[in-house]
C-alpha positions in Angstrom: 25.6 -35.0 11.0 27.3 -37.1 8.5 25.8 -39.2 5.9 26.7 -42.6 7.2 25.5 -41.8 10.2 22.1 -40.5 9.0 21.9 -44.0 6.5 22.1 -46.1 10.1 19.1 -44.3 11.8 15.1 -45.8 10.9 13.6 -44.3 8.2 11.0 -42.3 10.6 14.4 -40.9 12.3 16.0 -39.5 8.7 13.1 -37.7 7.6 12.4 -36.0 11.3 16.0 -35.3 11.2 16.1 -33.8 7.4 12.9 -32.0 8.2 14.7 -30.5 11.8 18.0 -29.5 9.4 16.3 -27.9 6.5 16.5 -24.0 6.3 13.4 -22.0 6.7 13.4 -18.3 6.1 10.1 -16.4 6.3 9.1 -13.0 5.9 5.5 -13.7 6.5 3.2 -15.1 9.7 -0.3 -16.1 9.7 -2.2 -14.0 12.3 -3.2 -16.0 15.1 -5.7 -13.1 16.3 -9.4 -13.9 16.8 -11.5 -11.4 14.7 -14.3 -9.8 17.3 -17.4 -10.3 16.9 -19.1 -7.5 14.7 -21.9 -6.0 15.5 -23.6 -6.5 12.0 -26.8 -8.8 11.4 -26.2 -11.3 8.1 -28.2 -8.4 6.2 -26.3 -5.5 7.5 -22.4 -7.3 6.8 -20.1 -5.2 4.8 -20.0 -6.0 1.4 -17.2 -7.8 0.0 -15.8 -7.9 -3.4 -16.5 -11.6 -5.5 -12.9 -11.6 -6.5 -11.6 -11.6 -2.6 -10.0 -13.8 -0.6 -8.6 -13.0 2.7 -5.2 -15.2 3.2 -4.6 -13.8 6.8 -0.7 -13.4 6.3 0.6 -10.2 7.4 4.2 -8.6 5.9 6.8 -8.7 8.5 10.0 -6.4 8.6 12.0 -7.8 6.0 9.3 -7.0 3.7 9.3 -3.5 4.2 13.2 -3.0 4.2 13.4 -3.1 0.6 14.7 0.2 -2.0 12.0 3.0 -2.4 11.4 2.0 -5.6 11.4 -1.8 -5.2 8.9 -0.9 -2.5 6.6 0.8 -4.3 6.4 -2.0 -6.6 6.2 -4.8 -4.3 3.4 -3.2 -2.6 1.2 -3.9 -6.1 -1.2 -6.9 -5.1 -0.9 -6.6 -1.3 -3.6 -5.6 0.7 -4.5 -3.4 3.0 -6.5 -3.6 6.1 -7.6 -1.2 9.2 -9.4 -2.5 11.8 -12.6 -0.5 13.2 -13.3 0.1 16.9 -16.1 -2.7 16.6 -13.7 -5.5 14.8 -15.2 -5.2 11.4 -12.3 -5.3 9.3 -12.4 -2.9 5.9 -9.9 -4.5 2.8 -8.2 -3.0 -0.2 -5.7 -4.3 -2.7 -3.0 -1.9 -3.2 -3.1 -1.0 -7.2 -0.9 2.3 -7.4 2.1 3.9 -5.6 4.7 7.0 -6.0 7.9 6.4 -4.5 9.8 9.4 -3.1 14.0 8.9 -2.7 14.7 10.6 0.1 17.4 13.7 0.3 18.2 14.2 -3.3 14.5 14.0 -4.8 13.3 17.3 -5.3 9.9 16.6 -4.8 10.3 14.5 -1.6 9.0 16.1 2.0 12.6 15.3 2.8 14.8 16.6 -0.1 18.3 18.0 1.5 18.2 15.9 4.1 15.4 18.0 5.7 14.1 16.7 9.1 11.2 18.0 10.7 8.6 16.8 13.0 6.1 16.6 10.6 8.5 14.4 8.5 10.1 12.2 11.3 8.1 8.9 10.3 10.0 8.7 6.7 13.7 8.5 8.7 11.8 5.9 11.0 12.5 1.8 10.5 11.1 0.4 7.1 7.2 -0.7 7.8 6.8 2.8 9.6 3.5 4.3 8.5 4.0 8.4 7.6 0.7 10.6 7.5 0.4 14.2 6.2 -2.0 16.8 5.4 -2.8 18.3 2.6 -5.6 21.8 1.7 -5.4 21.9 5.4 -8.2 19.0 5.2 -7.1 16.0 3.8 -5.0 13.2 4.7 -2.4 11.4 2.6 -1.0 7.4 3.4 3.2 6.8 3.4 5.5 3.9 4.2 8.8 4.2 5.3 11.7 2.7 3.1 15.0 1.7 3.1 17.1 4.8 2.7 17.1 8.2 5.1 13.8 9.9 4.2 12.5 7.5 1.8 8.6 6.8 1.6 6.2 4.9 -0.7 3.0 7.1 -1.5 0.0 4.7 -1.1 -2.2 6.3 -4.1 -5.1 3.6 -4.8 -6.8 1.0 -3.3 -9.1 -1.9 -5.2 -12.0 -1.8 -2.6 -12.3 -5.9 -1.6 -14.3 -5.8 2.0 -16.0 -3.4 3.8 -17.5 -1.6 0.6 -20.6 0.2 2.1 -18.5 1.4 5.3 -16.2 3.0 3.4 -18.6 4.9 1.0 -20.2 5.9 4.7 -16.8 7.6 5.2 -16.0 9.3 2.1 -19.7 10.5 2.1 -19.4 12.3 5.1 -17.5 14.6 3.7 -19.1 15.1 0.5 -21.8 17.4 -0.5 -25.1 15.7 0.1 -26.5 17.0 -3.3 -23.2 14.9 -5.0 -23.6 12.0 -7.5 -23.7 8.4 -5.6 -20.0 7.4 -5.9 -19.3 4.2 -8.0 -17.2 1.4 -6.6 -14.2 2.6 -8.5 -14.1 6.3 -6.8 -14.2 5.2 -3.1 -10.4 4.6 -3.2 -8.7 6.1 -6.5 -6.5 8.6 -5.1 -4.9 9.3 -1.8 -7.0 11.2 -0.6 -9.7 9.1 -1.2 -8.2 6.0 0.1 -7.3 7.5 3.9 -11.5 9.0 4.3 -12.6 5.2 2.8 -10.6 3.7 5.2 -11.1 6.4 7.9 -7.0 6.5 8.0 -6.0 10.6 9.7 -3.0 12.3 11.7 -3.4 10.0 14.5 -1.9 6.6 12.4 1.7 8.6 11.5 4.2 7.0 13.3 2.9 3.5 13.6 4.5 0.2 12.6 3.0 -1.4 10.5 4.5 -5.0 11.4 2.8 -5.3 14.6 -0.1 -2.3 14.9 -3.2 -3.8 16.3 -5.7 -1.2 14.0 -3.5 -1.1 10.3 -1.6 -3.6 8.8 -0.7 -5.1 5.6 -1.3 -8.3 4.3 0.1 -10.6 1.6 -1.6 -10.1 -2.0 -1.1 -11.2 -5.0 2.4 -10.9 -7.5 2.2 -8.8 -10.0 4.6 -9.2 -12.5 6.7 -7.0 -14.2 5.4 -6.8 -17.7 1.7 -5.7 -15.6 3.5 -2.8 -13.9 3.1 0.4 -16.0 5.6 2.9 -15.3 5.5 7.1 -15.3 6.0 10.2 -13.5 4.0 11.3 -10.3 0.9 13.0 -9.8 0.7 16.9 -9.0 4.6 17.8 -9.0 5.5 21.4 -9.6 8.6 22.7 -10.0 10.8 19.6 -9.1 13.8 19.9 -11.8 14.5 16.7 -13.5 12.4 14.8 -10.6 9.3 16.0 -12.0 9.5 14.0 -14.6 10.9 10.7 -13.3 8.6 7.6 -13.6 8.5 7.1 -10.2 4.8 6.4 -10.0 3.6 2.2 -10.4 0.4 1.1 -11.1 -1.5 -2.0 -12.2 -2.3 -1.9 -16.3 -6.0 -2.0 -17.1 -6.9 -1.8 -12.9 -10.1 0.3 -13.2 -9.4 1.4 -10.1 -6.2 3.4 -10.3 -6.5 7.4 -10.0 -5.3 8.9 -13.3 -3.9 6.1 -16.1 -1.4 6.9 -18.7 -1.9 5.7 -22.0 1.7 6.8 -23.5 3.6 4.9 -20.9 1.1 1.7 -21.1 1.8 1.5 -25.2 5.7 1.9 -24.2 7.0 -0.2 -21.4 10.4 1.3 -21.8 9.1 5.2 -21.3 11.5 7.1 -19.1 10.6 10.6 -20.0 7.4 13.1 -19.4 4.3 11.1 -20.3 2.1 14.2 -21.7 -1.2 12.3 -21.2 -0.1 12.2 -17.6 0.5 16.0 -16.9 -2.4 17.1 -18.9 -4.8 16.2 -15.9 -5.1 18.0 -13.0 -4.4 16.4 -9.9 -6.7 18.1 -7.2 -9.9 15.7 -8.2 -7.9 12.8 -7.7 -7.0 14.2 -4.0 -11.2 14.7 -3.0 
């Protein structure tokens, strides 16, 4: 429509027809989905963290068909939900991540291309959820990526809702003669973060832009300058990808698995962080 013939229409008439012209891209939705009822009394509700507040906005596809490692970033701030058989819904902010590049990473499940059908969910579309096992017990999260056999590593969650549900989970599979875990060990590894949220085998394979049980939802941005940084957790012998800072976390989240002080103090570290190696990553995985 021109602009003369826009000036001739009433007022009302422009500002519908502006409004009707005007691009709109989104990449989010608001869930229109009725929560179920839970079965919980106002004393029995899952706890929920003070510093939570649910937006309802799920990540659509175009979120998820991002780089591996522009992935693993953006997923800092965004949180993660899975919903239980009975409705309740159990909530953590996402505050840690590994990427893994696909056919030339070394230390990727896919590394030369490999294809398998244990693997199959990292060559799936972006959004695709990927779930291994690990000491023939444990469970680890994964997103699928842009690029053939590319996956984000979900390693740390910021417990918001839920709490006491999820330290029902991990202490079912804990010695009962353990130490009562504190709020920052439910999720702070990921390990940790698929028994808290009751995540196993049975999720691989699932989308994550329209599952009904597991989903994503928009956080907050985290920017740049708060993103720390360093190599991954528990890689062996992985050549020069055993050293690439290809692991992102929040700086200063208490609830991230193993910190590293060297690459917090020096925002431009690209080599082997030795505070980062010296720990042993099997307690991060329990």
């Amino acid at each position: 429509m021109t602009t003369v013939a826009l000036q001739r229409m009433p007022r009302k008439r422009q500002r519908v027809q502006i409004l009707n012209n005007a691009p709109c891209k989104m990449i989010l939705h608001e869930s229109t989905e009725k929560h179920e009822t839970s079965s919980y009394s106002e004393e029995q509700k899952p706890k929920i963290s003070k510093y939570f507040q649910n937006p309802g906005i799920h990540l659509l596809s175009e979120f998820y068909n991002q780089p591996c490692t522009e992935l693993a970033k953006s997923f800092l701030g965004q949180v993660l939900v899975r919903k239980l058989p009975d409705g309740t819904e159990l909530r953590g902010r996402i505050v840690e991540t590994e990427s893994y590049l696909g056919g030339d990473d070394e230390a990727s499940h896919s590394r030369g291309g490999k294809r398998t059908e244990r693997n199959v969910a990292m060559y799936m579309k972006p959004g695709t959820i990927y779930v291994y096992q690990i000491y023939g017990i444990y469970f680890c999260m994964n997103v699928s990526s842009q690029g053939d056999g590319a996956a984000v590593l979900l390693r740390s969650l910021e417990p918001l809702e839920g709490l006491d549900i999820m330290r029902n989970f991990r202490n079912g599979r804990r010695n009962e003669k353990a130490k009562p875990l504190k709020e920052t060990e439910l999720c702070n590894g990921p390990s940790k973060l698929c028994q808290a949220l009751d995540i196993n085998k049975s999720y691989d394979r699932k989308d994550l832009t329209n599952d009904q049980d597991t989903w994503i939802e928009a956080g907050s941005k985290i920017l740049d300058e708060d993103i720390v940084s360093c190599s991954r957790i528990g890689i062996g012998n992985a050549g020069e990808w055993t050293k690439k800072p290809l692991r992102f976390y929040i700086k200063g989240n208490k609830y991230v698995s193993v910190r590293d002080k060297y690459a917090e103090a020096n925002k431009t570290f690209q080599n082997t962080s030795p505070d980062c190696h010296a720990k042993n990553n099997f307690n991060t995985l329990k």
